[in-house]
C-alpha positions as CSV (number, residue, x, y, z in Angstrom):
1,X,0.0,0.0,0.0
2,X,1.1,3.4,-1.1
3,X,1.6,5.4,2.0
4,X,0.5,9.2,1.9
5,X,3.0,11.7,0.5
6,X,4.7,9.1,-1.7
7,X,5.0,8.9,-5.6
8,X,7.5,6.4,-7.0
9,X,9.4,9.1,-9.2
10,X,9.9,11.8,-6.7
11,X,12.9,12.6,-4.3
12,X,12.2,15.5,-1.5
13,X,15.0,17.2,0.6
14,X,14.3,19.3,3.6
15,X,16.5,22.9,2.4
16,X,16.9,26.6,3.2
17,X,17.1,27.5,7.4
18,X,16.3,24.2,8.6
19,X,19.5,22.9,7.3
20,X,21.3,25.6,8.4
21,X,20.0,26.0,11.7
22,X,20.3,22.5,12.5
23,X,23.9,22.8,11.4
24,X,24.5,25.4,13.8
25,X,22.9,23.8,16.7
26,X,19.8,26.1,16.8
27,X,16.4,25.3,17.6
28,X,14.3,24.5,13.5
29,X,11.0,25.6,13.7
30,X,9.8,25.1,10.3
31,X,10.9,22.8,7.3
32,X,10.4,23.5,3.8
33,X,11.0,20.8,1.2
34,X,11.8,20.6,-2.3
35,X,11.0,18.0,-4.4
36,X,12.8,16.8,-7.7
37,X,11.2,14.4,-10.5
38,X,7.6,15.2,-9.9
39,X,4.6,17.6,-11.5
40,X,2.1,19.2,-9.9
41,X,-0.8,16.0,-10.8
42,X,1.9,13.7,-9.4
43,X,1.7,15.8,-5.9
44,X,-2.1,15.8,-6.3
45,X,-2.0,11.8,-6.6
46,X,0.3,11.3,-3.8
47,X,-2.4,13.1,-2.1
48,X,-0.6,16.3,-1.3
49,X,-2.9,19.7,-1.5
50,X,-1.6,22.3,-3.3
51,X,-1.7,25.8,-2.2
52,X,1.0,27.8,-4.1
53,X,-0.4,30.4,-6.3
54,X,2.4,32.1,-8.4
55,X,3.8,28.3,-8.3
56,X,3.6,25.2,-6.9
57,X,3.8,24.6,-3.7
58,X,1.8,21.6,-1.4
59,X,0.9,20.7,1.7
60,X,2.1,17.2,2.7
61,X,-0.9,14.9,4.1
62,X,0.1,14.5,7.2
63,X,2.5,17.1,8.7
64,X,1.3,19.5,6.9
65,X,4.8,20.5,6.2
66,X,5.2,22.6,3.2
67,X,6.7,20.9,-0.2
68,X,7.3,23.2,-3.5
69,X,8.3,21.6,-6.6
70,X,12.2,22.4,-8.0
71,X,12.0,25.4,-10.0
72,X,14.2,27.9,-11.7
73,X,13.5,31.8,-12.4
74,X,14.3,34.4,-14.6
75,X,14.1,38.1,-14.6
76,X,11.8,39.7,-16.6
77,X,11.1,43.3,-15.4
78,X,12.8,46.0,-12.3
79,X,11.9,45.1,-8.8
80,X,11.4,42.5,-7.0
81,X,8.3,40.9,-8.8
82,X,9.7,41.0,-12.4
83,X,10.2,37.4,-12.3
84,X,9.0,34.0,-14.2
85,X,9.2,30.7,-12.5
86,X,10.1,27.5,-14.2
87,X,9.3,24.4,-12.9
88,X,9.2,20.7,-14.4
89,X,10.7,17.3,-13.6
90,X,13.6,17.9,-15.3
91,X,14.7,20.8,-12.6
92,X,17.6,19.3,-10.2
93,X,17.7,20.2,-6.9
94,X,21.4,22.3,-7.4
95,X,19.5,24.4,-10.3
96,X,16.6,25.1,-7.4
97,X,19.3,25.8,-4.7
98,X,21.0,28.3,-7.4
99,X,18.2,30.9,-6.8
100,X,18.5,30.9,-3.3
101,X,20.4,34.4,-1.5
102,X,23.3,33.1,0.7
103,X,25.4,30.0,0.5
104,X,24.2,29.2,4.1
105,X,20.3,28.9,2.9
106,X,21.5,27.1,-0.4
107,X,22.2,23.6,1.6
108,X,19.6,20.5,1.4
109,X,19.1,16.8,3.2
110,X,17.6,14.0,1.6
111,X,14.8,13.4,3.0
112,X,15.7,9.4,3.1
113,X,18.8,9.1,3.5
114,X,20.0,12.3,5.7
115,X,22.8,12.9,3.3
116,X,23.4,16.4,2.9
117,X,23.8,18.4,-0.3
118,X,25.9,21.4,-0.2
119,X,26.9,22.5,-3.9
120,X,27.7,26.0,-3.0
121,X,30.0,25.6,0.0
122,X,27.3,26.4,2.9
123,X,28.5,24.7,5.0
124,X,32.0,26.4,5.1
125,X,30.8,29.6,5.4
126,X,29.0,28.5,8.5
127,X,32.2,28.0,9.9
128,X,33.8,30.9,8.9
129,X,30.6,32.8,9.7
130,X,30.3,34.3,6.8
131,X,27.5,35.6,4.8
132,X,28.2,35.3,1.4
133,X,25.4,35.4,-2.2
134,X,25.0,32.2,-4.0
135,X,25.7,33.2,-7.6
136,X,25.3,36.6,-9.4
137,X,21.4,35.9,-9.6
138,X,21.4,37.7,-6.2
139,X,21.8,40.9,-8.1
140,X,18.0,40.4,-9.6
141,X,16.1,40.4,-7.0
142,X,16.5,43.9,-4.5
143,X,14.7,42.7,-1.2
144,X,17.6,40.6,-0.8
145,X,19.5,43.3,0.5
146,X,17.0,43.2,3.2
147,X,17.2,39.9,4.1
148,X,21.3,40.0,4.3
149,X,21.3,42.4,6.1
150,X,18.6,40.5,8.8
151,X,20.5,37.7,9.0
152,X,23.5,40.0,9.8
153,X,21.5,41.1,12.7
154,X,20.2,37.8,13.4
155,X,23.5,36.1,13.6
156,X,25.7,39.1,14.7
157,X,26.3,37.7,18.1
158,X,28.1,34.6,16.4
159,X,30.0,37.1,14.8
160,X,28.9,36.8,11.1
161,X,29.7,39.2,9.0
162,X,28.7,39.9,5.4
163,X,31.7,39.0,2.9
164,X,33.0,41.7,0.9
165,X,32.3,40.8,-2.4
166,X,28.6,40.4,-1.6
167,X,28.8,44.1,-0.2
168,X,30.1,45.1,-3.4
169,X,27.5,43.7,-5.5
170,X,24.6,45.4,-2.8
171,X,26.4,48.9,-3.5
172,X,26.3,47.7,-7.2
173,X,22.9,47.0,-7.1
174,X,22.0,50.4,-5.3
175,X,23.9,52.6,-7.3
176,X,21.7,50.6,-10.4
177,X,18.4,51.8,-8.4
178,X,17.1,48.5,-7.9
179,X,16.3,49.6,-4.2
180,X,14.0,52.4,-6.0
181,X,12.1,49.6,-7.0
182,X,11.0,48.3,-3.5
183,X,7.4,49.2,-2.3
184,X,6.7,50.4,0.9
185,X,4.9,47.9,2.8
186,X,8.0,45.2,1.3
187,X,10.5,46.7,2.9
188,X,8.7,47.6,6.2
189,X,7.9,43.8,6.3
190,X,11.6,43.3,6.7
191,X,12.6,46.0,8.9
192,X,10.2,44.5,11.3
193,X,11.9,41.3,11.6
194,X,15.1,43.3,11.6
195,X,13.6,44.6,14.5
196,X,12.7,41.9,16.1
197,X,16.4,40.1,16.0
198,X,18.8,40.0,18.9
199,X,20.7,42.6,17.7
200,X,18.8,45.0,15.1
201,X,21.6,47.6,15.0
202,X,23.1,45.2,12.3
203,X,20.9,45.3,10.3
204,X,20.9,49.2,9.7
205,X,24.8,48.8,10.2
206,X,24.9,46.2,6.7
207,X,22.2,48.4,4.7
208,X,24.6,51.7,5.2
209,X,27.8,49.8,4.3
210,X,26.0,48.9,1.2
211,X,24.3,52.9,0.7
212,X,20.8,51.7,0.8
213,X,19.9,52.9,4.4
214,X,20.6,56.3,2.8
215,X,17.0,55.6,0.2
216,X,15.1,53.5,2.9
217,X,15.4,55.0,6.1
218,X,17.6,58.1,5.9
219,X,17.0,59.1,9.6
220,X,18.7,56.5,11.0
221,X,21.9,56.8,9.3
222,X,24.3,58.5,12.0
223,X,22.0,57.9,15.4
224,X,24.3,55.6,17.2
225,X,22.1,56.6,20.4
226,X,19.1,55.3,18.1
227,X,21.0,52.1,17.1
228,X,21.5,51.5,20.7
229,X,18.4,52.3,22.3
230,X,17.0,49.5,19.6
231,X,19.4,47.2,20.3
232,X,18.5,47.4,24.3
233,X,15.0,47.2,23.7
234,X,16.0,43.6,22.2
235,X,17.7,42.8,25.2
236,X,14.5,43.4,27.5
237,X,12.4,42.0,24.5
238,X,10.1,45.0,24.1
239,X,7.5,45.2,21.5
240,X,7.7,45.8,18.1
241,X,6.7,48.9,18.5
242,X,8.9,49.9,20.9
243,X,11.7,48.8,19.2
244,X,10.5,50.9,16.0
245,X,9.9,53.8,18.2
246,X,13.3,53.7,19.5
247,X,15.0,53.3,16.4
248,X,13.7,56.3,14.8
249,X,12.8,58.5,17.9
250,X,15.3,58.0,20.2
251,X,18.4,60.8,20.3
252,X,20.8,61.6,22.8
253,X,19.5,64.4,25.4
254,X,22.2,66.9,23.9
255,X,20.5,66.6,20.3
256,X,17.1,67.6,19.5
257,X,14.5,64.0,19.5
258,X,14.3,62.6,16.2
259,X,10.5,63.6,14.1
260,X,10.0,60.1,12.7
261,X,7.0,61.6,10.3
262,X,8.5,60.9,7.4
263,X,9.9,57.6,8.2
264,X,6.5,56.3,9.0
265,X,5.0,57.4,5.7
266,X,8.4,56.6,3.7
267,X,7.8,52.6,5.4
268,X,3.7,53.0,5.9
269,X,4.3,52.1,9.1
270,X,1.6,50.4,11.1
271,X,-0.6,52.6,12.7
272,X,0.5,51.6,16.3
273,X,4.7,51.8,15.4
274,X,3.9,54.8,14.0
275,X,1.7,56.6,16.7
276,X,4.4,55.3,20.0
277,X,6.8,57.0,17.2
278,X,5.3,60.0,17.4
279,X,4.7,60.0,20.8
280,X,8.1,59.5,21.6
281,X,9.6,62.6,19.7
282,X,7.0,64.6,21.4
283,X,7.1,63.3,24.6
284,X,10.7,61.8,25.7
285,X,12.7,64.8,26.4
286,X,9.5,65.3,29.2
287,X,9.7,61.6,30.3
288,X,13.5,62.3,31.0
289,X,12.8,65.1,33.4
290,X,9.4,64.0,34.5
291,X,10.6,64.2,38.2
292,X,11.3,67.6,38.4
293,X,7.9,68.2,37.1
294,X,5.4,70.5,39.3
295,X,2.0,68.9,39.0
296,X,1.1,71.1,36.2
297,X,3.4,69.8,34.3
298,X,3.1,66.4,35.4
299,X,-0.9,66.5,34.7
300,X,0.3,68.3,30.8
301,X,2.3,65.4,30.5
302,X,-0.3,63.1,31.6
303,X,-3.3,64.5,29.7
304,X,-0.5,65.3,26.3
305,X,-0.1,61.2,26.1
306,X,-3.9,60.7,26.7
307,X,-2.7,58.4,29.7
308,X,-6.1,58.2,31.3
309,X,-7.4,56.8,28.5
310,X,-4.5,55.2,26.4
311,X,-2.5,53.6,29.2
312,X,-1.0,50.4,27.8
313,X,0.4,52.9,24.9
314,X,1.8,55.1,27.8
315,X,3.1,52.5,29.3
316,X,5.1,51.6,25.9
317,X,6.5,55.3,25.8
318,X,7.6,54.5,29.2
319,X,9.5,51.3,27.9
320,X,11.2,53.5,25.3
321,X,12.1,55.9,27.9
322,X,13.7,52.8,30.2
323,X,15.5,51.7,27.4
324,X,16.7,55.0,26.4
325,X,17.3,55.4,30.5
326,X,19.8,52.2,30.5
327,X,22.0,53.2,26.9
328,X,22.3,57.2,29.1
329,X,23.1,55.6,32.3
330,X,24.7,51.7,31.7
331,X,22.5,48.6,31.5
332,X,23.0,48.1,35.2
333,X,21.1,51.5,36.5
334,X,18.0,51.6,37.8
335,X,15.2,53.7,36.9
336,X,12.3,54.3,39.4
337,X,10.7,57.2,36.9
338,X,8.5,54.6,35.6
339,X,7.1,53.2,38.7
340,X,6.7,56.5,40.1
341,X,4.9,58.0,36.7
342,X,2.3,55.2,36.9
343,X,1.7,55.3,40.5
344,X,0.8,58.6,39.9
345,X,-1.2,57.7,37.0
346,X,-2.9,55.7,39.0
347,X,-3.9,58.6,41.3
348,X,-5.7,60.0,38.7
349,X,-7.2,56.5,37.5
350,X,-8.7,56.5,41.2
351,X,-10.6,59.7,40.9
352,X,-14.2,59.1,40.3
353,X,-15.0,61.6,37.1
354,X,-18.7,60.8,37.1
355,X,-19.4,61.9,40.0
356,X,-17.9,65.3,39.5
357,X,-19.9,65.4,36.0
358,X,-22.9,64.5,38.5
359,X,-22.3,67.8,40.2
360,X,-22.7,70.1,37.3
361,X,-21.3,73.6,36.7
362,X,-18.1,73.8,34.4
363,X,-17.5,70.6,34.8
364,X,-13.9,70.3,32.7
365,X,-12.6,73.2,35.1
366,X,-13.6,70.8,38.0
367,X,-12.1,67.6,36.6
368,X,-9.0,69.5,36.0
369,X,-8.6,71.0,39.7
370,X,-9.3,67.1,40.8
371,X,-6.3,65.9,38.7
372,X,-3.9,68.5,40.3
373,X,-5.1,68.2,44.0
374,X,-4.5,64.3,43.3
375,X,-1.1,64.9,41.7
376,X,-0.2,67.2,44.4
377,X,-1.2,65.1,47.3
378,X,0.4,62.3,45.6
379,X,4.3,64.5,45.1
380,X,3.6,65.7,48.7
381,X,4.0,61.7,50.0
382,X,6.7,61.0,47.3
């Protein structure tokens, strides 16, 4: 009996970053396969379910693991989506593993015997931690700029680095405008991951070696307090968001803050990277100095941020600010600002607001003279 997932003229290899993490010891979330000798009706029969729609790619029956047929491409047009795919039987697996961006992602296992296939000397540039382009095909296809330069911030604490002559053929490939090419919500897609690596500073660090991060994101270029701050957020594993707002927000007390306005829009950043963003060049130099505040300007600072009613985005601003707190002061200091900001938040947050509605007369003017006889009572304990 034929079990499910078979076809007699097929062979599948497991390829791409479960090889290579395997290889290098780390945890392999997902597979992807590849398989050699098969069409798309032979997958069908073998009772795979197809789900690729600019080519083929199939579900197995019973892991649900995903399987794409051997294919080769050409470029056809600028960008990144100018391509045709090419697949048929007659594919081999080294012809698939050509297309791929690094040596390190170009490495596959058979799938029965364990044997692995490594035609582009992957596995040597995992030992010399090196992140090198498969073939000149690299060149055709811009986002892979991006993607080097995540995996430089991915694996910058093994100490990869990106190997010269790949650098030079980014900067070739920059200075041809292929970057011009990229559409907004593409490259925002990577900078997130980017963001959300151990080390994101890399990854800014690879795209200006290579004078992209000069077209992409132009305000970052120069902020090592920026850099930093993003990097530290990492460490405490903040948010997304936080992360972002760091990275373009964040500046060195002796500069004026960053206005990330334009980044957002260059990236179409989402709407809640974008708004702690904003918040953050508006409202970090006050965070800073939030304990010499009277409680006018503690309840301006409060009722600027719309903390009553936005707290857990206050309460992101606030993990900008600690981040931005440890690069200023060492990774070691303490900061009590934001425990003492929301326990006077929460002062206000006690006050019953209806209840002063209830009583009529200018009722905003009342509200108001509540929030600062709270705040004051509250800086009198403290």
């Amino acid at each position: 009996m034929r079990r499910p997932g078979y076809h007699p003229g097929m062979k599948t290899y497991v390829v791409g970053g479960a090889v290579r993490d395997a290889l290098l010891n780390l945890p392999v979330s997902d597979r992807d396969h590849v398989v050699v000798g098969a069409t798309p009706e032979d997958m069908v029969r073998a009772g795979f379910r197809p789900v690729g729609a600019d080519f083929p790619v199939f579900l197995h029956p019973e892991t649900h693991e995903e399987y794409a047929l051997a294919r080769t491409e050409r470029k056809t047009a600028p960008g990144y989506k100018g391509f045709v795919f090419h697949t048929s039987p007659d594919v081999t697996l080294e012809e698939d593993l050509r297309r791929r961006d690094l040596t390190i992602n170009a490495m596959a296992r058979d799938d029965a015997t364990g044997a692995l296939i490594d035609p582009y000397g992957g596995q040597r540039d995992l030992q010399a931690k090196v992140l090198r382009h498969v073939s000149d095909a690299f060149r055709e296809d811009p986002v892979r700029i991006l993607r080097i330069a995540r995996f430089a911030a991915r694996f910058a604490a093994q100490g990869f680095t990106v190997a010269p002559e790949t650098v030079a053929l980014m900067r070739d490939m920059v200075a041809a405008g292929e970057v011009d090419a990229l559409v907004a919500e593409r490259v925002w897609q990577e900078i997130a991951r980017g963001l959300m690596e151990k080390r994101p500073s890399r990854m800014f660090e690879a795209l200006d070696e290579c004078g992209a991060l000069e077209k992409l994101l132009p305000e970052v270029r120069g902020n090592a307090h920026g850099l930093r701050c993003a990097d530290t957020s990492a460490d405490c594993e903040y948010s997304l968001a936080v992360r972002y707002a760091s990275l373009v927000a964040g500046n060195s007390p002796e500069y004026s803050v960053l206005d990330p306005r334009q980044a957002n829009k260059r990236l179409k950043a989402p709407s809640d990277c974008a708004d702690l963003a904003r918040l953050t060049s508006d409202w970090l130099d006050t965070i800073r100095q939030a304990r010499s505040e009277d409680t006018v300007g503690l309840l301006a600072t409060f009722d600027g941020t719309d903390a009553l009613r936005r707290t857990p985005r206050f309460m992101e601003l606030l993990n900008v600010a600690h981040a931005d707190h440890l690069v200023l002061h060492g990774k070691s200091a303490a900061w009590t600002t934001q425990e003492w900001l929301m326990q006077a938040l929460y002062r206000l947050q006690s006050i019953d607001f209806g209840v002063i509605a209830a009583r009529g007369g200018d009722v905003p003017a009342n509200i108001r003279k509540a929030k600062l006889a709270a705040l004051e009572q509250f800086l009198e304990e403290k």
